[in-house]
C-alpha positions in Angstrom: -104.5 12.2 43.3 -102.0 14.8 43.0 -98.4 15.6 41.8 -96.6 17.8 43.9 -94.3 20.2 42.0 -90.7 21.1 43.6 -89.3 24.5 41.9 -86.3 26.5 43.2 -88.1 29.7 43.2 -90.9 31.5 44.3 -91.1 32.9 40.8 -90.2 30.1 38.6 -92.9 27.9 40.8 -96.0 30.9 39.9 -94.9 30.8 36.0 -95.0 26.8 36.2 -98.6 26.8 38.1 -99.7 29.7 36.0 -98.9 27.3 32.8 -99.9 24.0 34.6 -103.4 25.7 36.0 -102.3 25.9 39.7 -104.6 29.1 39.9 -104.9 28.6 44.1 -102.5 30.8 45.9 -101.9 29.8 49.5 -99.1 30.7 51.8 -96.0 29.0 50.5 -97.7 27.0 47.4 -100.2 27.0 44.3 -102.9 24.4 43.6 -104.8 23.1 41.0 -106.7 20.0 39.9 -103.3 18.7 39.2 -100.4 20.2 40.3 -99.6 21.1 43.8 -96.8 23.8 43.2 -94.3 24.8 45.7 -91.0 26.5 45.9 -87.4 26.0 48.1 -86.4 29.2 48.2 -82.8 28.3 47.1 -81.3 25.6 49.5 -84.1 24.9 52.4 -81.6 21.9 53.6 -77.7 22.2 54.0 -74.8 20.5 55.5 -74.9 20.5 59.8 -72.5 22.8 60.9 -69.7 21.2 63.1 -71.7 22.6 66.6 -74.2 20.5 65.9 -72.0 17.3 65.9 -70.6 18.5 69.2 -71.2 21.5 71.5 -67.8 21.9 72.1 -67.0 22.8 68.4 -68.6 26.1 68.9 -65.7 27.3 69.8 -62.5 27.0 67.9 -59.9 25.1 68.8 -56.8 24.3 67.0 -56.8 20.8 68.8 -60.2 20.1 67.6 -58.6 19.7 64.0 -59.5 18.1 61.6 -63.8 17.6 62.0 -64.4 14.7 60.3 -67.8 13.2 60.8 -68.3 9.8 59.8 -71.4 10.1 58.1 -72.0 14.0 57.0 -75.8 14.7 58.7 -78.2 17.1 57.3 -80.1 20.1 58.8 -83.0 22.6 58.2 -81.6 25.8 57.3 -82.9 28.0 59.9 -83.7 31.1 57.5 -86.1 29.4 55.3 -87.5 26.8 57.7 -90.8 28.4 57.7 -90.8 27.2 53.7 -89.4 24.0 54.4 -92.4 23.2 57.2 -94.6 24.1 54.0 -93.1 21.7 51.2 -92.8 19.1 54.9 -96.3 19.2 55.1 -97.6 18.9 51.6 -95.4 15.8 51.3 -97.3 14.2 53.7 -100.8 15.1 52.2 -102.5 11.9 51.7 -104.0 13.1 47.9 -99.8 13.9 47.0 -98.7 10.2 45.4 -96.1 11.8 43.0 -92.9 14.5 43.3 -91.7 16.4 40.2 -88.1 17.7 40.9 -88.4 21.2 38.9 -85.7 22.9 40.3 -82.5 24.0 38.0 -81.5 21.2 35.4 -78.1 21.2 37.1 -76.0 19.4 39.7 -76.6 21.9 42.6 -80.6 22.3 41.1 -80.3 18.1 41.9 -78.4 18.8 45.3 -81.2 21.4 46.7 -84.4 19.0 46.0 -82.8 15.5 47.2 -81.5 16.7 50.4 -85.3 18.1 51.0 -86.5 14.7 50.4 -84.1 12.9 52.5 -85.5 15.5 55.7 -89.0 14.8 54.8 -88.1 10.8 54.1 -90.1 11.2 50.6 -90.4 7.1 49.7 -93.0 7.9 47.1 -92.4 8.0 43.5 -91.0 10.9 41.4 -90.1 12.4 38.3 -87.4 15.0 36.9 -88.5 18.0 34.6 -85.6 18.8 32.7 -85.8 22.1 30.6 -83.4 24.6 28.9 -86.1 27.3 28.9 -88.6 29.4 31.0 -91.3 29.6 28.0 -95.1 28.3 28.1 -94.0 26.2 25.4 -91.0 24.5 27.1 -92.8 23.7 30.4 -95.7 22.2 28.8 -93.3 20.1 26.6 -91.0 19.2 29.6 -94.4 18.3 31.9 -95.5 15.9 29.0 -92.2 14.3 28.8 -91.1 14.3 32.8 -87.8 11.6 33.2 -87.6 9.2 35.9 -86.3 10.7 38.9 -83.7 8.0 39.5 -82.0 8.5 36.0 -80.6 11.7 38.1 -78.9 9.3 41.0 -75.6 9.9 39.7 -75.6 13.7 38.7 -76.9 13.9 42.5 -74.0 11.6 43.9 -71.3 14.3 42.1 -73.1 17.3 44.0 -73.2 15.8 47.1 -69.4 14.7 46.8 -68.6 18.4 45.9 -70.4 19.5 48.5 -69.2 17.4 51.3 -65.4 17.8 49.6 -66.3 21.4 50.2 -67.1 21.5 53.5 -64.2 19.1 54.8 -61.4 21.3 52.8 -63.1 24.2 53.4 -64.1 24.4 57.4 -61.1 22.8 58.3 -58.7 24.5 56.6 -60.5 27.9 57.5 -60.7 27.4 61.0 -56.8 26.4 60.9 -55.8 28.7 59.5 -57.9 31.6 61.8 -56.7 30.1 64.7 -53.2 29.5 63.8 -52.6 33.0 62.8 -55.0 34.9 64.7 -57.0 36.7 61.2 -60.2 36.3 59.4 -58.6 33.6 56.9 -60.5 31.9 54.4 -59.0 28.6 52.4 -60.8 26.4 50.1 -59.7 23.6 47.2 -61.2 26.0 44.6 -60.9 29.5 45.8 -57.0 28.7 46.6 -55.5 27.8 44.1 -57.6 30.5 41.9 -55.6 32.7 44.4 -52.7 30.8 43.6 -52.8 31.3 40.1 -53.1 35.2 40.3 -50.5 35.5 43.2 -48.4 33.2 40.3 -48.6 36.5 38.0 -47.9 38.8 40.5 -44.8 37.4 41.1 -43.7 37.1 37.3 -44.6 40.8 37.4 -42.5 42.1 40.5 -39.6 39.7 39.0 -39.6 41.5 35.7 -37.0 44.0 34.8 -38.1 46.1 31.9 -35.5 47.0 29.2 -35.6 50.0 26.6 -36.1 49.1 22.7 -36.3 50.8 19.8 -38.0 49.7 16.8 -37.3 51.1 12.6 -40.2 51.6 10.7 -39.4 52.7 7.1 -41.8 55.2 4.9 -42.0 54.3 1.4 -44.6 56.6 0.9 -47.0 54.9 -0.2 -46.6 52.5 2.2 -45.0 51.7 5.2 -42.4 48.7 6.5 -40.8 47.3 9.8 -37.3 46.3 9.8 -36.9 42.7 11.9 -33.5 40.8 12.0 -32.9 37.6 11.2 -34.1 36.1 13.9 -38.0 38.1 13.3 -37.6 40.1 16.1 -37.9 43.7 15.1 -37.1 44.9 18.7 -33.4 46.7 19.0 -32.2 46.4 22.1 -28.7 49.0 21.4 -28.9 52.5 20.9 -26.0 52.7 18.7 -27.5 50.4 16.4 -30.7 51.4 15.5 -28.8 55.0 14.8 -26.9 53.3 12.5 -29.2 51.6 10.9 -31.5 54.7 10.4 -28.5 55.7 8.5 -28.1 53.3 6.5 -31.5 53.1 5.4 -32.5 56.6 5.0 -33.2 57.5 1.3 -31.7 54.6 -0.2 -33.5 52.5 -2.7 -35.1 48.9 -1.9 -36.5 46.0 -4.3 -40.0 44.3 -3.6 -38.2 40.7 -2.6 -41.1 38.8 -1.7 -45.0 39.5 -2.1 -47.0 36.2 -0.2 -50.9 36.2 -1.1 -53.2 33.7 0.9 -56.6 33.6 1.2 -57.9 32.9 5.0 -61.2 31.5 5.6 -62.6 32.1 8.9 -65.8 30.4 10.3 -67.9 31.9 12.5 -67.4 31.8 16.2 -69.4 29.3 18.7 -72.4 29.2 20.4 -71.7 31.1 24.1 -71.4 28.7 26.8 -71.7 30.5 30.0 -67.6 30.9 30.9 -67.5 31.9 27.4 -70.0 35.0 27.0 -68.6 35.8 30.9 -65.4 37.2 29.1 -66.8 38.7 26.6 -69.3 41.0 28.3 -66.3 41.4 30.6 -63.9 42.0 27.7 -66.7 44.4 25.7 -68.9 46.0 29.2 -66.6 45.5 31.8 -68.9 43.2 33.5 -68.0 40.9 36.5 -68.1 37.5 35.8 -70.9 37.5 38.9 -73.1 40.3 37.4 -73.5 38.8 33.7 -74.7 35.8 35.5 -77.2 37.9 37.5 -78.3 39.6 34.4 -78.6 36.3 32.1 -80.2 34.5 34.7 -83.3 37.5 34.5 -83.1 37.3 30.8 -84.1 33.1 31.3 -86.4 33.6 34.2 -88.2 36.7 34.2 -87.9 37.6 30.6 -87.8 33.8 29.2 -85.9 35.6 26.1 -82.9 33.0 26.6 -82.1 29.7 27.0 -80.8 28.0 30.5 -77.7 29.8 31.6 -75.3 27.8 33.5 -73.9 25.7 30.7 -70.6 24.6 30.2 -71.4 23.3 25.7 -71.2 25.9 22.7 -73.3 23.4 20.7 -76.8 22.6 20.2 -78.7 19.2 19.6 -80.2 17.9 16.9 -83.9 17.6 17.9 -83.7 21.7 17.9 -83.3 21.6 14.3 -86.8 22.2 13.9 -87.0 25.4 16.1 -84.3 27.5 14.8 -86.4 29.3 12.0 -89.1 30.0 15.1 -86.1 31.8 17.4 -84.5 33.7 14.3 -87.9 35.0 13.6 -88.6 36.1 17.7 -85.5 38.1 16.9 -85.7 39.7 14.1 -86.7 42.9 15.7 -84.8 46.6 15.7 -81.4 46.2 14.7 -81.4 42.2 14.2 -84.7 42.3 11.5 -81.9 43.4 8.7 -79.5 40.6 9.8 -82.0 37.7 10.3 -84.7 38.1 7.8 -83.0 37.1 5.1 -82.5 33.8 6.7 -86.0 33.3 7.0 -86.2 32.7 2.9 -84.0 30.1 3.0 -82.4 27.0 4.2 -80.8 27.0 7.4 -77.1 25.8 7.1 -76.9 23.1 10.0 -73.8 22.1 10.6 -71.7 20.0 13.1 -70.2 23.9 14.0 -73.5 24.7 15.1 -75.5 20.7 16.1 -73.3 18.5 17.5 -75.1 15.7 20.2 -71.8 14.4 21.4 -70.8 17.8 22.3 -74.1 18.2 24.5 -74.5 16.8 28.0 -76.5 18.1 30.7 -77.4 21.8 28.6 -76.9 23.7 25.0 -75.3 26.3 24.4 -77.4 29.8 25.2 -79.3 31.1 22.5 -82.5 33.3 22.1 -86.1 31.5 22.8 -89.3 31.6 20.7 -90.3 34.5 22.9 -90.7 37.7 21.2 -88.9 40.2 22.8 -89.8 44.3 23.2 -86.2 45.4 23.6 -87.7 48.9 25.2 -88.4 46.4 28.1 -85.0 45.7 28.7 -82.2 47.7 30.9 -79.3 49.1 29.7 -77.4 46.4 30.8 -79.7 43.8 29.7 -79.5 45.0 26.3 -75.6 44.8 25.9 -76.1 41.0 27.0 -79.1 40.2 25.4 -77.2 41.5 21.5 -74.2 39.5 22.7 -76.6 36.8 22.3 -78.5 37.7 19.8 -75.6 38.7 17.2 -73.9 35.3 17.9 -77.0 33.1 17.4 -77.6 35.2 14.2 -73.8 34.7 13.0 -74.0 31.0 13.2 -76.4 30.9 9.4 -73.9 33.4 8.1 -71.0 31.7 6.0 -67.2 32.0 6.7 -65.4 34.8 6.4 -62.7 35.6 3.0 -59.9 37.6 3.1 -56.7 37.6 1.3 -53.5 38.2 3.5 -50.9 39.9 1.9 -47.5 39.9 3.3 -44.9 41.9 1.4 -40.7 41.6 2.0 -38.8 44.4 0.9 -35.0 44.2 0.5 -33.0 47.7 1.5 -29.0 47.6 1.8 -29.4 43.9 2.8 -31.8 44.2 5.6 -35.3 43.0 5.2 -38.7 45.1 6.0 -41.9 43.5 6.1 -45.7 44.8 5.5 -48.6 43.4 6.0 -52.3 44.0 4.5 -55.4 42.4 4.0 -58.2 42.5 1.7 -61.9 41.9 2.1 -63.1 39.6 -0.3 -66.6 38.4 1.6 -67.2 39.9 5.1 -69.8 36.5 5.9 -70.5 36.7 9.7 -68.6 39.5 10.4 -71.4 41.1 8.7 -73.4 40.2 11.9 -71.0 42.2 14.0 -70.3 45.2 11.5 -67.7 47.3 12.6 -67.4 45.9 16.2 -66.6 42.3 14.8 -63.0 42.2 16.4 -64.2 42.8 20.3 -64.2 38.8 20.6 -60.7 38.4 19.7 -57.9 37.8 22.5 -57.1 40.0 24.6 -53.3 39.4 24.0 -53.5 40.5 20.4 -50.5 40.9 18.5 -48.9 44.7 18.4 -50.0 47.2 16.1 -47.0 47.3 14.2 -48.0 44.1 13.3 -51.4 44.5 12.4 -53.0 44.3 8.5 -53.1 48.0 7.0 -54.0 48.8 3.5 -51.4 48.5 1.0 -51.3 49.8 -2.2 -50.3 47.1 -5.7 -47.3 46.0 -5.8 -45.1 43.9 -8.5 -42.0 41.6 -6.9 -39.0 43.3 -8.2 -40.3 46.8 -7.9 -38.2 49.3 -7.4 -38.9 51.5 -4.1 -37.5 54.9 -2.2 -36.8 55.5 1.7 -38.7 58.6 1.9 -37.9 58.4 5.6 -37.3 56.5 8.6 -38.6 56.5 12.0 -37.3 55.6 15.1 -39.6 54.4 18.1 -38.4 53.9 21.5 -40.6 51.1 23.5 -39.8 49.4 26.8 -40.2 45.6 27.3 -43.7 45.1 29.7 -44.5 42.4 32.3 -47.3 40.4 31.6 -50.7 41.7 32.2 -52.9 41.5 35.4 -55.7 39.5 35.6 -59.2 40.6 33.8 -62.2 38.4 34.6 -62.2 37.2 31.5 -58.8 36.1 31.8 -59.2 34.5 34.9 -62.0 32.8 33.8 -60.2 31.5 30.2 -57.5 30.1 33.0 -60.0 28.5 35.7 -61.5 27.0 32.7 -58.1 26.0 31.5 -57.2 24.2 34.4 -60.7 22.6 35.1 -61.6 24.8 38.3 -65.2 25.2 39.5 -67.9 24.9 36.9 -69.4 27.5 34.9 -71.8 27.8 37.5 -69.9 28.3 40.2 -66.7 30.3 38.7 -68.5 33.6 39.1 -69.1 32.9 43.0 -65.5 31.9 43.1 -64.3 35.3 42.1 -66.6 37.1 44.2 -65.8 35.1 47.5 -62.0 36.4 46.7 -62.9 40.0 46.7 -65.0 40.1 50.3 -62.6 38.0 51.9 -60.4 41.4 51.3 -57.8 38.7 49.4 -58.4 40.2 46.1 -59.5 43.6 44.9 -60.7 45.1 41.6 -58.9 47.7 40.0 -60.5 49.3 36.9 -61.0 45.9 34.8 -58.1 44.2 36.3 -57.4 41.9 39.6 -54.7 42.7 42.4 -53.9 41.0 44.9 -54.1 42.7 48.1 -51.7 42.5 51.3 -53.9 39.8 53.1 -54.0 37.9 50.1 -50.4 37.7 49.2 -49.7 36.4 52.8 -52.5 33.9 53.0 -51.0 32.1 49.7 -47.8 31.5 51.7 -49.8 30.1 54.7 -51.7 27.3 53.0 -50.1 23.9 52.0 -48.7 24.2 48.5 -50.6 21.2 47.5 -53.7 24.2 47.5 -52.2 26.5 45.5 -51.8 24.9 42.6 -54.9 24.4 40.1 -53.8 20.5 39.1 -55.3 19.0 42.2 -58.3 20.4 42.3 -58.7 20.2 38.6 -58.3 15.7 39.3 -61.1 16.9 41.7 -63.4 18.3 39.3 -62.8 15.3 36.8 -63.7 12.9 39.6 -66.4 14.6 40.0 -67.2 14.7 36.8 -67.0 11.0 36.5 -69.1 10.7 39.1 -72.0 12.2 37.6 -71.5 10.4 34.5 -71.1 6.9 36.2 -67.4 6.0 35.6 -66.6 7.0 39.1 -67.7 6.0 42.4 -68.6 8.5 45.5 -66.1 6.4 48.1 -63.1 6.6 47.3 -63.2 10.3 46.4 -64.5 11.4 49.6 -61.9 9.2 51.2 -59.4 10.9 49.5 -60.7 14.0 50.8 -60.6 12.6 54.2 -56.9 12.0 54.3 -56.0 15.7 52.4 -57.9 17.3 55.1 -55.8 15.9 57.4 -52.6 16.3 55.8 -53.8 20.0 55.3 -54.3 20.8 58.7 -51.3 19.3 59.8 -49.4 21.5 58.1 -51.1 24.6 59.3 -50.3 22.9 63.1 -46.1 22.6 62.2 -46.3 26.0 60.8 -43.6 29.0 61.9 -44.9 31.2 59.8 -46.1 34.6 61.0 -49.2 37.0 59.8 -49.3 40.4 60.1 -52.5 42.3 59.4 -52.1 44.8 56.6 -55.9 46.8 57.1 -54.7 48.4 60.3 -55.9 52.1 60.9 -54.6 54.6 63.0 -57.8 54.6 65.0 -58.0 53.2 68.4 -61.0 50.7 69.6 -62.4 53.4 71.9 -63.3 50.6 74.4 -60.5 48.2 74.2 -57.6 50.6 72.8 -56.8 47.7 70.5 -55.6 49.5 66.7 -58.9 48.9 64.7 -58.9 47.6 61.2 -60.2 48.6 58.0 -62.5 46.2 56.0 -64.7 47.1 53.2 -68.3 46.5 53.6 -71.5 47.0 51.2 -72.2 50.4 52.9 -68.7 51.4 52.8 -65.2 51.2 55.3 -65.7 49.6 58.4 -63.1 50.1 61.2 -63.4 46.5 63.2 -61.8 46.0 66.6 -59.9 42.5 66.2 -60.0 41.6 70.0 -62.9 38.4 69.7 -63.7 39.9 73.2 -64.5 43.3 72.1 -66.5 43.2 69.1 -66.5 46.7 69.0 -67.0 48.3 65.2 -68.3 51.3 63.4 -68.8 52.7 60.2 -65.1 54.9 58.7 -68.1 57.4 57.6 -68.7 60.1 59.4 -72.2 60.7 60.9 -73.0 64.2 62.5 -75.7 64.0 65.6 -77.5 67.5 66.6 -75.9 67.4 70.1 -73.2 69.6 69.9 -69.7 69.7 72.1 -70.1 71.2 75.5 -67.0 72.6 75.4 -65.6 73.5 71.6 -69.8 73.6 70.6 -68.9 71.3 67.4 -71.4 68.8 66.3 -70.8 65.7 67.7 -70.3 62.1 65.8 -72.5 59.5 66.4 -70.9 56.2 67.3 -71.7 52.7 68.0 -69.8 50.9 71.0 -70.4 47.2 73.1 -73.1 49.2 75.3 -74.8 51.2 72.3 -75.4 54.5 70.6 -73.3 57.0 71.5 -71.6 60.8 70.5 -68.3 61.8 70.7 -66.2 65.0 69.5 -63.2 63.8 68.4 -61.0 67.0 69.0 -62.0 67.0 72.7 -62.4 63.5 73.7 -65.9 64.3 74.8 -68.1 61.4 75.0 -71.4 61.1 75.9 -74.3 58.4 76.4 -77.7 59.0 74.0 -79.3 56.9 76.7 -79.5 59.4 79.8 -82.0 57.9 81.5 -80.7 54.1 81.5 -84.2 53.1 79.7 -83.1 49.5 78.0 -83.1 50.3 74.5 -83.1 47.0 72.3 -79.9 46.1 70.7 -81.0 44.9 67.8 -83.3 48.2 67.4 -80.3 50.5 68.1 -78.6 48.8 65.3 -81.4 49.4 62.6 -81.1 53.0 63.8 -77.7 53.0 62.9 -78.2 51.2 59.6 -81.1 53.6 59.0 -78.6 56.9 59.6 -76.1 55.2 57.4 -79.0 55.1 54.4 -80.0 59.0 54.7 -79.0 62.1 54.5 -77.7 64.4 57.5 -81.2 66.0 57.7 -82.6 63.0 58.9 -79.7 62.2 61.5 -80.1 65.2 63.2 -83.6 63.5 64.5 -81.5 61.0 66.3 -82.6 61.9 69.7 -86.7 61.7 68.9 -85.8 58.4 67.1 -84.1 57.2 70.2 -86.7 58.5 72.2 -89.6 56.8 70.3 -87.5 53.4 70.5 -87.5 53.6 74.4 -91.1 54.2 74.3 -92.0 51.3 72.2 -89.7 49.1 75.0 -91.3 50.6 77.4 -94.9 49.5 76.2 -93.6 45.9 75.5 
């Protein structure tokens, strides 16, 4: 008999047959003596969308609100079905006696592989493997210690509660919403009140009213000093008075009052968690939260050079003990052989900073594998994230950090100046980092004025000259935009999404057009700021959908129960869409062109896509749309003899000279020409250069051809 292997992917199911000896390849699976291997493609099953409840929700109707099924059903996702009839009929193989869930370690990894065997009514036994790594070494140890399948029951219950939560927020709200106000509008109980949150700082930055400052920085020549008043502030917010107090200060002689020496002992920083190495790649790269998660998660598949990504714990367990010296030494390569060998001659350090079980649930924190790694292998991008990791696994055996703060008061005419220094006295794990050791620290640091400096040795009671004071003007700023990684420190804050999912959250923001990036930081754009004022305030806010997530949460760890959440869901859906129903509020689309639907006359709008501006007609009768690029044809105009555009209308392929008005068919002789094969022409144009548009008319012609022999 045979167990039959359940991965998520078509490559993590070859490296697990590879390593099981699954050497048959057949269409859709691998076999060996053992192991029957197969893959799901991602989700093979989903949710059944609210047509196939009833025909007549194919069409949305504000009455039809909310959809509620009683009991949520499942269906075959029609893209990957073909897959799905494979792992269907290998289930029923009479040799198969055993499944082994190997899909992520992870609640949607759980999600994915029990909805499959609820469509295929699996009744047979099965096991969970359950690994944090891609290696040889960590399959073969998982396979020879596989859990029992039903220890996951719970983990599964949570997905399946977030999903269905999901789905009844999310379509019903949506559709609401569309219909209500007539615009693409997308609402969801985590996207929202992420929306919320950044529409929040918006308005604190449109309310704020900057204000002129100066500040008085005094030169003592061998050092420098800030005044501050008695209150610490060193801003002055009157003119006349910092003059005056230039005055006052200027050349006059001042006593050392106050010299403060402590000695600061900083520990090294945490493991990265996945939120947590998010912001920094964002903070040090400029990476989106989505693309160091596309990046890490080749680094653990294809690679195997890390551990599993999506984990929300900065520790590691004790049983890894044992395996530490191993991943130090896979690493100590290039510029990491200096930092790490000489932690291969000693004792590790283990402390509860770096091994903590209670601080572990479902994953550990990412570190490096036992693979060795050829770093010549790696992108550019892969090596920036791959030394993030690196550096902080190596800085974990490094001791603390010493330094000796010194804060010095100096007394002038009755007014106090302060200076502050700092003094090296063991660089410990900052040594990891060298000079670059500071681009973890927050982003809202304090001001420069403010920041350590070398300062020379001084006795309390010294005697000390103005040599000359300096006046700086400043303005009071709002508070900062958004980055990603300071959206993600807030969603993590507030307890919305999981570290899996916060990345996907962010990108669903910015091609819904409600959010847009801006260098590193996140606007919100027209369609965005109105949709927050559509949706029930109880959505906007993160605190209910942060209970949510703890729920859920409690769900997969048994203290909760599945019922009553998804009831509660029920009745906010409800409540949700009532609201949209009552609404007078009004929407106005702010992506309107100054282009006119050439078939309709409706004004079309502008909406980004991945090949560039679209211009859309809005009219759901119409459909008509085109690309904002321009794409020159080798017709030319018959009456100004320009080159004519190429366009894309409800009937097809067409030119048109937009100085003249012009317009004429490509299809002269009314042959049908497929839809569908008129559109890959016009993706095709899109991809190349004008050389190869100017063949439009043999491409056209070679399409009617082919329809003609079919």
């Amino acid at each position: 008999m045979k167990a039959l292997v359940l991965a998520e992917k078509p490559s993590v199911a070859r490296e697990i047959a590879r390593v099981m000896g699954s050497k048959e390849k057949h269409k859709g699976y691998f076999e060996g003596p053992k192991y029957i291997v197969t893959w799901a493609l991602g989700h093979l099953v989903g949710l059944a969308e609210p047509v196939d409840y009833d025909h007549k929700y194919a069409t949305w109707n504000l009455e039809d609100l909310p959809i509620l099924p009683k009991t949520m059903k499942l269906k075959v996702l029609r893209e990957t079905g073909q897959q799905f009839r494979v792992v269907q009929s290998l289930t029923k193989r009479q040799d198969v006696n055993k499944l082994i869930i190997a899909t992520d370690a992870a609640r949607e990894g759980e999600l994915l592989a029990r909805w499959i065997m609820k469509m295929v009514h699996w009744n047979k036994p099965f096991e969970r493997l359950w690994i944090s790594s891609q290696t040889d070494k960590a399959i073969k140890e998982g396979f020879s210690s596989l859990r029992p399948g039903k220890q996951f029951d719970r983990l599964y219950e949570s997905a399946r509660c977030r999903a269905e939560a999901d789905w009844m927020i999310g379509l019903n709200v949506t559709r609401a919403l569309t219909v209500k106000f007539g615009a693409q509008l997308s609402a969801g109980r985590v996207q929202t009140p992420t929306l919320g949150m950044i529409m929040d700082r918006e308005k604190e930055i449109i309310n704020f009213r900057s204000q002129e400052y100066d500040t008085i920085k005094a030169d003592f020549g061998s050092f420098s000093a800030t005044w501050r008043g008695k209150n610490g502030d060193a801003r002055i917010f009157e003119r006349q008075n910092s003059e005056s107090l230039k005055k006052k200060l200027e050349g006059q002689y001042g006593k050392v009052a106050q010299i403060k020496k402590t000695e600061k002992v900083e520990p090294h920083p945490l493991a990265y968690d996945l939120t947590e190495l998010q912001r920094d790649a964002n903070r040090k790269y400029g990476f989106s939260a989505k693309q160091t998660s596309n990046v890490l998660q080749r680094l653990y598949e294809q690679y195997k050079l890390v551990t599993y990504p999506r984990t929300d714990s900065r520790y590691l367990t004790s049983d890894m003990v044992n395996t530490l010296k191993e991943r130090l030494e896979s690493v100590a390569v290039g510029p990491y052989a200096a930092l790490a060998r000489p932690l291969l001659r000693k004792n590790l350090p283990i402390t509860k900073r770096i091994v903590d079980d209670s601080k572990v649930s479902d994953h550990h924190a990412i570190i490096p594998t036992e693979e060795t790694v050829l770093l010549n292998q790696l992108s550019t991008e892969e090596r920036k994230l791959y030394d993030l990791i690196v550096r902080r696994f190596i800085s974990l055996f490094y001791p603390p950090a010493r330094y000796d703060n010194v804060s010095v008061t100096v007394q002038v005419e009755g007014e106090q100046l302060h200076a502050k220094g700092t003094t090296i006295k063991d660089a410990g794990w900052r040594e990891v980092y060298g000079a670059d050791s500071d681009h973890f620290s927050d982003e809202d640091d304090e001001d420069a004025d403010d920041r350590p400096s070398l300062l020379p040795v001084l006795h309390e009671g010294e005697s000390v000259k103005v040599q000359r004071v300096h006046v700086q003007n400043g303005r009071t700023l709002p508070p900062k935009r958004y980055t990603e990684a300071s959206l993600l420190s807030l969603m993590e804050k507030h307890g919305l999404g999981t570290p899996a999912t916060r990345a996907d959250i962010i990108e669903k923001l910015i091609n819904t057009d409600t959010i847009e990036r801006q260098g590193n930081l996140l606007h919100p754009t027209g369609k965005g700021k109105q949709l927050i004022e559509l949706v029930a305030s109880e959505l906007r806010t993160p605190e209910l959908t942060a209970r949510w997530e703890a729920e859920l949460e409690k769900i997969a760890r048994g203290q909760g129960k599945p019922d009553p959440f998804l009831q509660g869901i029920r009745g906010m859906s409800k409540d949700l869409v009532t609201e949209v129903k009552n609404s007078s509020a009004g929407y106005k689309p702010h992506n309107v062109s100054n282009s006119h639907c050439p078939e309709c006359g409706t004004r079309l709008l502008e909406k980004k896509g991945k090949r560039g501006k679209m211009l859309v007609c809005p009219s759901e009768d119409c459909g008509y749309r085109r690309s904002d690029e321009k794409r020159l044809s080798n017709r030319r105009c018959p009456q100004c003899h320009k080159k004519m555009e190429i366009k894309e209308g409800k009937a097809g392929l067409y030119v048109q000279c937009l100085p003249c008005g012009i317009t004429e068919t490509l299809n002269k002789n009314n042959n049908h020409v497929n839809k569908r094969e008129e559109r890959k022409l016009v993706q095709k144009y899109a991809k190349e250069e004008s050389s190869a548009v100017s063949n439009l008319g043999e491409l056209l012609k070679a399409a009617m051809e082919q329809q003609k022999g079919k």
